[in-house]
N, C-alpha and C positions, 0 to 999 in steps of 0.2 A: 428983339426977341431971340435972332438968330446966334448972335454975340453974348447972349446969357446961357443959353443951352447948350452952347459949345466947352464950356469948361467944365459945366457942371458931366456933360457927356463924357470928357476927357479924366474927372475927377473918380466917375463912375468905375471906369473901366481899367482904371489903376489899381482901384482900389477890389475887385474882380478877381485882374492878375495876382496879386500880392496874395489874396486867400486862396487860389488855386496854387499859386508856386510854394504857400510857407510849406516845410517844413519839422513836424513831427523833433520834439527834442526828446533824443533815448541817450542823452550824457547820465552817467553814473553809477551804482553799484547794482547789478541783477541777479539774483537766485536760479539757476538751474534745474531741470528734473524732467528725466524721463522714466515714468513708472514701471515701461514692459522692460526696462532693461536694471529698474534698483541703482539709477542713477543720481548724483546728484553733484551741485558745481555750484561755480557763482563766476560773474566776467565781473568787467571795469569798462565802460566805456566812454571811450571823447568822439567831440560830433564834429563834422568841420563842412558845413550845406549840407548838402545829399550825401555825404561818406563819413563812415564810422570807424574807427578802430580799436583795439585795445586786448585786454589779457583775459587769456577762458583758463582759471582752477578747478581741478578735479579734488572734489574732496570725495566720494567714493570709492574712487579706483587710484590705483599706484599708476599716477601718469604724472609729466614733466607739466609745466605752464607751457600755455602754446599763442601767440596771439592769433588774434581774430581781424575780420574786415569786411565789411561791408558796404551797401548801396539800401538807400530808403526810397523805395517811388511809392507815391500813394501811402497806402497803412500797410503795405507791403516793405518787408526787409530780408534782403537779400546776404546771408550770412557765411561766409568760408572762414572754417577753422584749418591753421596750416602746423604741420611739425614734420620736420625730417621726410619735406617731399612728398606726403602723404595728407587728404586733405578730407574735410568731412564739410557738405555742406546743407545748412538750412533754409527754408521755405519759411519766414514767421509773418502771421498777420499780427498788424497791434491792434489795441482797442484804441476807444475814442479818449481815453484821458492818458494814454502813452505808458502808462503802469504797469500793463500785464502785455503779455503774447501769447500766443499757441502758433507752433507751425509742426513738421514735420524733418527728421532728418537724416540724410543718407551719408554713404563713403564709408571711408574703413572703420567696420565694427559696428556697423549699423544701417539697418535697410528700412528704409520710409519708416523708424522711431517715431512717437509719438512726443514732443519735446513742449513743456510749460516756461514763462519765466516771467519772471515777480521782480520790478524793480524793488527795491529796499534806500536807496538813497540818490537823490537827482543827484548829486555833487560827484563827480570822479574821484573816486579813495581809493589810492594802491595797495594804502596801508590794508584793506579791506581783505586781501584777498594774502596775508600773512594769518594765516589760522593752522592749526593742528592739525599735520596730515602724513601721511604714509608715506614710508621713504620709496623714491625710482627704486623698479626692480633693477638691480643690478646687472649690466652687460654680462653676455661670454667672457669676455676675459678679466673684469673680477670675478665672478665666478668662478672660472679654472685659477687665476691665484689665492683666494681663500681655499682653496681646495688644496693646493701647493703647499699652503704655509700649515693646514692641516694635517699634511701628507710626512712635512718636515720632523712637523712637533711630533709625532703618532712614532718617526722613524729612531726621530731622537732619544726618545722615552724607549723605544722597542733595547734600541742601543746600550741607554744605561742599565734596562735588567738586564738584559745578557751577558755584558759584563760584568757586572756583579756576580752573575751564575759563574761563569767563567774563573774569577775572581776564586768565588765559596771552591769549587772543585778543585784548581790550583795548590792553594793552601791545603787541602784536606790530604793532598797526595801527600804533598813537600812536608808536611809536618809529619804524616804517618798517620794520623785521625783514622784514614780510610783502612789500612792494614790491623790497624786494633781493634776498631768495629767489625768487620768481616769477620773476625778472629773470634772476638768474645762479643759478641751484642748480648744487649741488654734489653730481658722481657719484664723487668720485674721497674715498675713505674709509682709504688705503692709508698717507698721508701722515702719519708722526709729528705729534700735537699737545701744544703745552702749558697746561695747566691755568691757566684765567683766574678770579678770585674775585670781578672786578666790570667789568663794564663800564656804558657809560653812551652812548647814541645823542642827537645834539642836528640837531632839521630846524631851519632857520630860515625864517622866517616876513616878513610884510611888517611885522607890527605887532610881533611878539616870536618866540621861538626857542621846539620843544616839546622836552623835554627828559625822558627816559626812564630810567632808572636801575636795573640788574638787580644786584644779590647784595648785598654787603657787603667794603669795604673790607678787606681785611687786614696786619695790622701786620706788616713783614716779617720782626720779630725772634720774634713768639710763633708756636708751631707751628699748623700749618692742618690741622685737622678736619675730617671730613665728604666731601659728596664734590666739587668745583666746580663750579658751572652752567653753565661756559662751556669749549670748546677750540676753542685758534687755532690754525693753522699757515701755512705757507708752501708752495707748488708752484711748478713752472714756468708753470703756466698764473695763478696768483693766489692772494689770501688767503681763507683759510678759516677760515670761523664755522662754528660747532655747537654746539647742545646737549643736552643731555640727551634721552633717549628719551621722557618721560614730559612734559616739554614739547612737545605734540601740535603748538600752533600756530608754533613756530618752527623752521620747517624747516631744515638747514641751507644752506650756501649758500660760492658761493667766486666773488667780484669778480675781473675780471679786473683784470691791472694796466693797462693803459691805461685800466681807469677810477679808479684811483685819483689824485689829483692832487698832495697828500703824502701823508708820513708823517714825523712829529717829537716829538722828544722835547721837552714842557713841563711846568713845574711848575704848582702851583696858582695862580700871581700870571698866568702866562699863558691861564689857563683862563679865570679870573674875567676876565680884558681880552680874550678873545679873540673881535671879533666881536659882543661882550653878551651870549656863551655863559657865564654863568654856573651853573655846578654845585656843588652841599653836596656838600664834601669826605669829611663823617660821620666815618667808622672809619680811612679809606684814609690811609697817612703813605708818602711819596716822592714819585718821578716817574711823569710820567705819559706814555700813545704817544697821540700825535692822527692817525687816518687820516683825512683829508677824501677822499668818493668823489663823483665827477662828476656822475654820474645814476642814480638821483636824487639832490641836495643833501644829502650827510647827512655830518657828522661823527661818528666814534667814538672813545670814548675808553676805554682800558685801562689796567691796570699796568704799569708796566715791565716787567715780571719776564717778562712772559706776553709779551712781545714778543721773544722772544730768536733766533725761527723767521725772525720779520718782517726783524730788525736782519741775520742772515745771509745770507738771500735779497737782502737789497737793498743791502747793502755801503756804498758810500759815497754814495748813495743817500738812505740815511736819515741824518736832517738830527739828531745829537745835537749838545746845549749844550754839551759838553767839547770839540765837532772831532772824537771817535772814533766 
């Protein structure tokens, strides 16, 4: 009898041990959430006996992946989350089918939290935990370099108007623009103008001629783009230059006609001889109108085209190479 009880005794209490020692399995994918804080996340975990490990995702908040670790005693799970030497840890009881938890949790960014979790899959899925989420705030020092390269761009730009302004003001002396404005501006705005694509100012000098040259030539046969830099016209009281708004330093301006002394039609053979006014033709193909004005000394030179205000206003006047 003694030799029958003995195994069965021995089989008992194995079997005893084995349901007090197992083990609670929390391998897999778990859901996150602490309510007082608008939290929410999801881990990964693998189990290896009584120790847990694996990856905590923040989809809430702009945080890195951090892993995790633990200890299981009892329906008690003992949890530390770690990243850059700083650590967060939790208190979780599980339930009795290993599915859900509630515990509590402390450490940076968080004082006794109220913290739920919902397993969602026994299997361990990494892939699980690639989902749509906020990028890392970025460090100090991206930071101050986007700021840098903000700083750069904002300079560079600053750079290129100014030059330009620099540029507008320049020209406006060298050609005279600025002296004949001053002189004669022009209040009368009312006056039809026509659209000029180049002109060209020439002061002459004791020892040579300054020679200024605005826009670009155009062919008369290909269509014209954009928008022109120049309008001229015609009044009773004199001719009228302007330009663009955005050109600050060239105001417009309107010579009277007693200071004009001509105006004629020349080609480029009388350009290049005229005076030792020579000007690069560049883009420009036709004729061209030469106004000489009195005071100050400056000739101007146009496209034909844009002189059509000029040519009406001044009749037979203006001196064309055909007699008309």
């Amino acid at each position: 009898m003694f030799r029958l009880c003995l195994p069965l005794a021995l089989l008992l209490a194995l079997l005893v041990a084995t349901t007090v020692d197992a083990k609670p399995n929390l391998e897999g994918t778990w859901v996150i959430k602490a309510p007082g804080y608008s939290y929410s996340g999801n881990m990964v975990l693998h189990q290896s006996g009584s120790g847990v490990n694996g990856i905590w995702h923040s989809v809430s908040n702009n945080e890195v992946d951090t892993t995790v670790a633990g200890l299981i005693e009892g329906d008690t799970l003992t949890l530390v989350r770690s990243a850059g030497g700083q650590q967060q840890k939790f208190m979780i009881t599980l339930s009795k089918d290993g599915n859900h938890a509630e515990g509590y949790g402390d450490g940076v960014g968080l004082k006794h939290a109220v913290m739920s979790f919902d397993r969602t899959d026994t299997k361990p899925n990494d892939a699980a935990l690639k989902v749509p989420r906020q990028a890392a705030p970025p460090s100090p020092s991206q930071v101050q370099a986007e700021f840098s390269g903000l700083m750069t761009l904002v300079g560079f730009v600053l750079f290129i108007v100014l030059a330009n302004i620099g540029i507008e003001f320049f020209m406006a002396l060298q050609s005279g623009w600025r002296s004949l404005a001053s002189r004669y501006p022009c209040n009368d705005f009312m006056t039809s103008l026509d659209s000029c694509w180049w002109l060209s100012m020439v002061r002459p000098g004791r020892s040579w001629s300054t020679n200024v040259q605005y826009g670009k030539g155009k062919v008369s046969f290909l269509p014209k783009l954009g928008i022109p830099p120049f309008r001229i016209g015609a009044s009773s009281q004199g001719l009228i230059l302007k330009r663009n708004l955005w050109n600050i330093a060239h105001p417009p301006m309107m010579i009277p006609w007693n200071q004009i002394v001509s105006a004629r039609e020349v080609n480029w053979v009388d350009v290049g001889m005229c005076r030792g006014r020579a000007l690069a033709a560049g883009a420009l193909i036709g004729k061209v109108c030469e106004i000489t004005v009195a005071d100050p000394s400056i000739a101007i030179y146009i496209q034909m085209e844009a002189a059509a205000s000029i040519r009406r206003f001044l009749g037979t006047a203006f001196k064309s190479k055909d007699g008309r």
